[in-house]
Every structure is written in structure tokens, then in C-alpha cells.
C-alpha positions as CSV (number, residue, x, y, z in Angstrom):
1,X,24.9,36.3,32.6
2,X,26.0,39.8,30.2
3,X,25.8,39.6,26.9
4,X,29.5,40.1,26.4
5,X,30.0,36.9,28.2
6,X,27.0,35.0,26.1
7,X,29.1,36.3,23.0
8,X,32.9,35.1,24.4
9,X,31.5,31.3,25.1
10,X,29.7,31.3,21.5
11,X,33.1,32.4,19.4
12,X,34.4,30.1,22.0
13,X,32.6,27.3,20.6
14,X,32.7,28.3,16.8
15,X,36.0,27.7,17.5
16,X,35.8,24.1,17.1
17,X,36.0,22.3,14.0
18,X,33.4,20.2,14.8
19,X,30.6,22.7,15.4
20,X,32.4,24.9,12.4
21,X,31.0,21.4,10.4
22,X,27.9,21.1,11.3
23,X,27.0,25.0,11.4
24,X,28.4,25.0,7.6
25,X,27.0,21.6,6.7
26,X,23.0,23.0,7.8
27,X,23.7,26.2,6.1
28,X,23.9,24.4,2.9
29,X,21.1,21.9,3.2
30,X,18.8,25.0,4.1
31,X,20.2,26.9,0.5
32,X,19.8,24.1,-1.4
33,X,16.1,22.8,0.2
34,X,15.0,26.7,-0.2
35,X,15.4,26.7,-4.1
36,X,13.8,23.5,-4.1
37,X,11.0,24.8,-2.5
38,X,10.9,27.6,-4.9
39,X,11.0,26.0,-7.8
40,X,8.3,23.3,-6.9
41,X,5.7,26.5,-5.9
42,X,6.6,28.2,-9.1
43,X,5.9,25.0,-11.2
44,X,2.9,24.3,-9.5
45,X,1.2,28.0,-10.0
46,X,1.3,27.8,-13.5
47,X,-0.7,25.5,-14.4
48,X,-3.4,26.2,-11.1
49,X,-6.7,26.7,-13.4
50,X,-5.6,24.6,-16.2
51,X,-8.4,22.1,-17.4
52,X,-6.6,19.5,-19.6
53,X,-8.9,20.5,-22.9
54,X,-10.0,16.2,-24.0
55,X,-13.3,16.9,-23.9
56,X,-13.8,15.4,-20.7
57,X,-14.3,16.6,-17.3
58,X,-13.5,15.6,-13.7
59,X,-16.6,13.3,-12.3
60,X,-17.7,11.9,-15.6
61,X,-19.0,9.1,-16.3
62,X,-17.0,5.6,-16.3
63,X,-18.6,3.4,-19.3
64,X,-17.8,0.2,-16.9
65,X,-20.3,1.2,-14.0
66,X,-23.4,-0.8,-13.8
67,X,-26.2,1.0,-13.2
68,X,-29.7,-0.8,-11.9
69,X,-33.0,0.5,-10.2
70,X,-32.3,-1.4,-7.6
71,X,-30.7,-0.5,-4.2
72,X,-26.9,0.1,-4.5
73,X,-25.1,0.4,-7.5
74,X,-22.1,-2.3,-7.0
75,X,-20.3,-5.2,-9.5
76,X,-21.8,-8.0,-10.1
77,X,-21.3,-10.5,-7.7
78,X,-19.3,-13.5,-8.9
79,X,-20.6,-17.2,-9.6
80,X,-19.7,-19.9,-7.0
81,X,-18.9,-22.8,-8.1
82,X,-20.7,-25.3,-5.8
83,X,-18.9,-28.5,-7.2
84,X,-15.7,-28.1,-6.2
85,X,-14.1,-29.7,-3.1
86,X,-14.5,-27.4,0.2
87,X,-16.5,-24.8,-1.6
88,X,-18.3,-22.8,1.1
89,X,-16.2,-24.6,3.6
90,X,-18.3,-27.7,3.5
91,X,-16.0,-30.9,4.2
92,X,-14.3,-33.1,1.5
93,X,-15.0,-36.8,2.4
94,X,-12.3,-39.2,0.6
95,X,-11.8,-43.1,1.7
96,X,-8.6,-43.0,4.0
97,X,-7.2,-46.5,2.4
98,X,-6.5,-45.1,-0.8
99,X,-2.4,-45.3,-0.8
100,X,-2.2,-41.5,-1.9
101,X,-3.8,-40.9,1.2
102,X,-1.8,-43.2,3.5
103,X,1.1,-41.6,1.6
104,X,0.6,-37.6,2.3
105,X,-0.3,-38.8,6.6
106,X,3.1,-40.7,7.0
107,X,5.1,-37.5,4.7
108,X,3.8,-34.7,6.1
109,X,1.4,-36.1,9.3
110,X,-1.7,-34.5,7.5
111,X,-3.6,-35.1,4.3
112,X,-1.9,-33.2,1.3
113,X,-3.9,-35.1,-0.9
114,X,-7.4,-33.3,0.1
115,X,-5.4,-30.0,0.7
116,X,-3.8,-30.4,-3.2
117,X,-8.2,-30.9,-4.3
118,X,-9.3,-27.5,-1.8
119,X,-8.5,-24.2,-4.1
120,X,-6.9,-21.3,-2.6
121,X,-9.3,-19.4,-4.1
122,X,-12.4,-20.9,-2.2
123,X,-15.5,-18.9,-1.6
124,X,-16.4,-19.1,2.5
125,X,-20.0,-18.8,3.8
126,X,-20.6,-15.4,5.8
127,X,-21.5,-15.7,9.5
């Protein structure tokens, strides 16, 4: 195909109103994305080598870590409370003719009574 023709069928198709849209509507979005652009590289060039001047660097120390001579340098571990029902998954044994009981079966058809005692925020034994 010549280039004359290539040329014809594109004016061709500018002539629509449609494609006259579109063309125009990505023209603008480009304009106003490249002085965005700009303006974000510019803003972040200035202050490149800036070191905020608190006295403190990057990487300092946190006053919060714990430090030990031991292996690993990690939070305390928490306390478990052994005494609570289902701590460390272990089962929670009630007498099932207490009427509470009786109760949460025929309600729900399991025992909301126990599952009220077990917290949500349980500690689990590792495998």
C-alpha cells in the first residue's frame, strides 16, 4: 500500500467524531500527567542529600530493644496463663446436668456455655 493511500484512510478516519474524542481526550491526559511527572522529580531532587539535622541518624538505636547474651535478640515471650479453661487446648470438663448446659445443647445444638468460659485469646501448644 503507498503512502498516499496510508495518509487518505487516516484523514479518513480523523474524520470521525469519535476518534476526533479520543485522539483529543489522550492528548490531554498525556499534558497534564507530564507536568505531574515534572513537578514530582523536581520536588524530590531538592531535598536528595538532606539529613533531617535532630541529632539522630538512620539505624540508631531503639531504647525499647532488649538486648541479652544469649542467642537471638527477640521480645519477651508472654506469660500463659495455665488456669484458664482450654488453655493450651487442654479439654474443659463441666457436668452435663447443670440446666445452663442443658440449655445452650437444645438453643444452639452445642455447648455455648464452655464456649462463653474458652477465651479467644487462648495460647495453643506447638506441634
Amino acid at each position: 500500500m503507498s503512502l498516499k493511500r496510508k495518509f487518505h484512510e487516516l484523514r479518513r478516519l480523523f474524520r470521525h467524531q469519535t476518534i476526533q474524542f479520543i485522539a483529543f481526550a489522550l492528548v490531554i491526559l498525556c499534558v497534564e500527567r507530564a507536568g505531574e511527572h515534572i513537578s514530582h522529580v523536581r520536588g524530590g531532587r531538592s531535598n536528595f542529600n538532606a539529613i533531617p539535622d535532630n541529632g539522630e541518624l538512620p539505624g540508631s538505636e531503639d531504647p525499647e530493644t532488649v538486648l541479652k547474651d544469649s542467642l537471638g535478640n527477640f521480645e519477651p515471650a508472654e506469660e500463659i496463663d495455665a488456669g484458664t479453661p482450654g488453655e493450651l487446648g487442654k479439654p474443659v470438663h463441666i457436668d452435663s446436668s447443670l440446666p445452663d448446659v442443658k440449655r445452650a445443647f437444645s438453643d444452639f445444638g452445642f455447648n455455648t456455655y464452655v464456649s462463653d468460659m474458652i477465651s479467644m485469646n487462648r495460647s495453643l501448644p506447638d506441634m
